[in-house]
N, C-alpha and C positions, 0 to 999 in steps of 0.2 A: 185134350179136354182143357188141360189146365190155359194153353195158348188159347182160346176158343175165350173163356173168361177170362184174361189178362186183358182181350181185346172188346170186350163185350164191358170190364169195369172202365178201359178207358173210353170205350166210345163215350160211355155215359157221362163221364168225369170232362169232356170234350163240347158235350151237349148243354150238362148245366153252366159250364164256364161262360158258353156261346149266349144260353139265356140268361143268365148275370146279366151280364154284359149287356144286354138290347136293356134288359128293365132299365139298367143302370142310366141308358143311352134315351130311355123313354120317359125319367122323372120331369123333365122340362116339356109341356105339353109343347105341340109343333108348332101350334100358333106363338105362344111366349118363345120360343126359340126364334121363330123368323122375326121377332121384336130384338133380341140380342143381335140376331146377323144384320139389322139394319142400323141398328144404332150404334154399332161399332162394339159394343160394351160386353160384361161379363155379369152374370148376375147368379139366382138358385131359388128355385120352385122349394114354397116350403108351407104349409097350413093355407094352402090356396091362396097362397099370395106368387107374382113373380117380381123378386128385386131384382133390381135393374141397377149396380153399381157405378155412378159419374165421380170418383174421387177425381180433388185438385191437387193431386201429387206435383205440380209447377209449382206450386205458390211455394214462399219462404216464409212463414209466417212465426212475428215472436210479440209476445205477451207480456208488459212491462219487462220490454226487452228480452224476453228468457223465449226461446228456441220452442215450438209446439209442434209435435208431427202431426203429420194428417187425419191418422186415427184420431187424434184428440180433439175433432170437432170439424172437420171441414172434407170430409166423405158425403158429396153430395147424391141422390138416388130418386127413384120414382118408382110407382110398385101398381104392378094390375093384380086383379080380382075379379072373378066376373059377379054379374049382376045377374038380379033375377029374370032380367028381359034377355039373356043370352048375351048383351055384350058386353064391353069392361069398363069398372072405375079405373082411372090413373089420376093416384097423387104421387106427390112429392118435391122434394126439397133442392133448390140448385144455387150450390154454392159458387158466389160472386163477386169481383170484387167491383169498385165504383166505379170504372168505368165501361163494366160489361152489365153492369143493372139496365138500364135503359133499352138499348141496343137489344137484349137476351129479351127481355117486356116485350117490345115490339114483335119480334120473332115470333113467340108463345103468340101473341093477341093477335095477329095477322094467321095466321094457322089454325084459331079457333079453337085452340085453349085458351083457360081460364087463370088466372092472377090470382091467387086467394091471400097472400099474404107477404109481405115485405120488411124484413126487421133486421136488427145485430143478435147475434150471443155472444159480444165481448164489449169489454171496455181496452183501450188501452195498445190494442192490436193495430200491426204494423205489418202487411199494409190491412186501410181497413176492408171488410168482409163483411158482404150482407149477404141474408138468407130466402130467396125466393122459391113460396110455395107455389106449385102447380095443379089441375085441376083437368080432368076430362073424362069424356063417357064417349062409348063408341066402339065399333070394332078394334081387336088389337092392331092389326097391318093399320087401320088408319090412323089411329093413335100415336102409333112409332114415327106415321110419314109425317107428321102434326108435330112432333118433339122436336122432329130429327134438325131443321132448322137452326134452333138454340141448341141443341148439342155441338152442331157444326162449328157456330161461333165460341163454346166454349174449348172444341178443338183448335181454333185456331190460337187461342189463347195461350194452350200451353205449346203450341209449337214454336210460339212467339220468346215463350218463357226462356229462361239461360237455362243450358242443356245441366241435365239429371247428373252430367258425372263431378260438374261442382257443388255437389250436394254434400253437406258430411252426412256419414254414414250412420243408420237407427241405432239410438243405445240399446242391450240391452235391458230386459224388465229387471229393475230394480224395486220393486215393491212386492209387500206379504198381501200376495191378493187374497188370500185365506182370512188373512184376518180382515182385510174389507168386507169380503164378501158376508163375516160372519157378524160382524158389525149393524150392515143395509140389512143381512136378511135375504139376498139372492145372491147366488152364485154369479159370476161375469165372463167374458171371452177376452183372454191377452188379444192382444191384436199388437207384435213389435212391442214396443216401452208402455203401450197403453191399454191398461186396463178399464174393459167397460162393463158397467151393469145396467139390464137393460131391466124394467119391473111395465106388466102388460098393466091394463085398465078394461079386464074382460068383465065388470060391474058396470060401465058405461058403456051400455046400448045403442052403436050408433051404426047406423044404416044410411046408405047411399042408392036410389035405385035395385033396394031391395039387397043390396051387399052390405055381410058385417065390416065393419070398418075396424081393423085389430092390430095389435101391436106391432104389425111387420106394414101394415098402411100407414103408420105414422101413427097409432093413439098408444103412447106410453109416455112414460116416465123413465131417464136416461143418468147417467153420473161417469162423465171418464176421465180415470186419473191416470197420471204418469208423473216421473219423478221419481223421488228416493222416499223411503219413511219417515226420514226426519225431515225433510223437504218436497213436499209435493204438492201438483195443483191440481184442479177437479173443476169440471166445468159440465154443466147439466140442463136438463130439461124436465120441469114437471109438469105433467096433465093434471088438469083438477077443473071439477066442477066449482061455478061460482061461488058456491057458500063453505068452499076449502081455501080459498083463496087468503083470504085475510090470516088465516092461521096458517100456512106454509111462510107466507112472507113472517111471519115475527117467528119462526123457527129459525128458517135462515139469518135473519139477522142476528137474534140472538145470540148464535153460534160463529157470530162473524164470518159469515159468505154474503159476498155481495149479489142485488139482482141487479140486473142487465137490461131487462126486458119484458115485456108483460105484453101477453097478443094472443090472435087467434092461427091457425094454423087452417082452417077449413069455414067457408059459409055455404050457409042453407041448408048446415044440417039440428036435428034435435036428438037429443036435449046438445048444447052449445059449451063446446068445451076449451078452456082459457089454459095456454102455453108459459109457462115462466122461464128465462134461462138465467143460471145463476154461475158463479167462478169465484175460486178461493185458492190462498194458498197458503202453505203449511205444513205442520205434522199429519204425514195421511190419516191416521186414525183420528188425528181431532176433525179433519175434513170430514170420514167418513161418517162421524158421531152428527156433524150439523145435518150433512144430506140424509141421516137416519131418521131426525127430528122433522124434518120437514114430509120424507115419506110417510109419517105416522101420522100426519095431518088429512093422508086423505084415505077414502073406503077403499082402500087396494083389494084385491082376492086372489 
């Protein structure tokens, strides 16, 4: 009897492992996975979005002179949703440097994606880095075979790049992310030396084809530091409606952060929402008091 039930609690112990496991294996709908198997990448189903991870782990990138890793602004990505007509939005953002802009444009524009934006979030950066937004509607598989072009060239890129083992190796996190966090007002994700907080703009209503457009599409508000306490830089992105705009910029200044940039990130949608990216550096907490000031500027929820 008692073997009868030893074998009867492992079967079952056996079964839910087994369906763990499939759920576990079934969060990435099939269609968004065969979008990872083609475009080489890594990404994660999460609030009906699927990101799609393109970091530029090649690049050496430093910031009047000072060393910036990847997490700290140059994790490029593109994200689907579906739309109310059954197929999908894809936006998003691909980090570039000047002589892959052009060349990457073509690519997208010949494949029948869309351009939507073109800009920096740095001053100062070496080498320099612009950020191109992306744009499409369509089936997933088509969408992927539509990208996969400009992925390709940004693979060759970094195969081009000097190999990863002359890289010096990530610091680690040296900042009280506690007290950033408690500072902004949201909690953040380490990511290596860099700490990010991400804050949605789920007040702003915006739709593509019948899809919410939300914080994992690209509508938020962004801040990532890395560095020491007494030393650190913070480099960001705010969403804001037009008539925020005037009051974020005199927060940031006031608080000494500089802006960078001022643009849009999507056309043809309403209501029409304006990108800032701003970079400081400093004691984190006096950083994180300016980026406080400026999020207070706008209707966050």
């Amino acid at each position: 009897m008692q073997t009868m039930v030893r074998t009867q609690i492992a079967t079952l112990i056996v079964f839910s492992v087994l369906v763990s496991g499939s759920a576990r294996a079934q969060e990435i709908p099939a269609d968004y996975q065969a979008v990872l198997t083609a475009l080489g990448r890594t990404g994660d189903f999460k609030d009906a979005v699927l990101k799609v991870n393109i970091p530029r782990s090649d690049l050496r990138v430093t910031i009047n002179a000072r060393p910036a890793p990847t997490p700290f602004g140059f994790g490029g990505w593109v994200a689907l949703t579906k739309s109310t007509d059954g197929a999908d939005v894809m936006m998003g953002d691909l980090v570039l440097t000047e002589d892959e802009v052009n060349p990457v444009m073509s690519a997208l524009l010949a494949n029948g994606l869309d351009v939507t934006a073109l800009h920096n979030h740095f001053f100062w950066e070496q080498p320099r880095i612009f950020y191109m937004h992306v744009h499409g509607h369509g089936k997933a598989a088509d969408l992927a075979a539509q990208l996969k072009p400009a992925v390709a060239l940004i693979d060759a890129a970094m195969k081009r790049a000097a190999p990863a083992a002359g890289a010096a190796p990530a610091a680690a996190a040296a900042l009280d992310s506690k007290a950033l966090a408690t500072i902004i007002g949201t909690e953040g994700e380490q990511n290596g030396p860099v700490y990010k907080i991400t804050i949605g703009r789920p007040d702003i209503d915006v739709r593509e084809h019948g899809a919410r457009i939300n914080a994992r599409m690209g509508l938020n508000t962004w801040a990532a530091f890395t560095g020491t306490d007494a030393d650190a830089i913070v480099a960001g992105d705010v969403a804001m409606r037009d008539t925020e705009v005037q009051g974020v910029l005199k927060a940031l200044r006031s608080n000494g952060l500089d802006v960078v940039a001022i643009h849009h990130h999507m056309t043809g949608v309403q209501p029409g929402v304006i990108f800032l990216h701003y970079f400081g550096q400093g004691p984190a907490a006096k950083l994180a008091q300016g980026v406080r000031a400026a999020v207070d500027q706008t209707a966050k929820k």
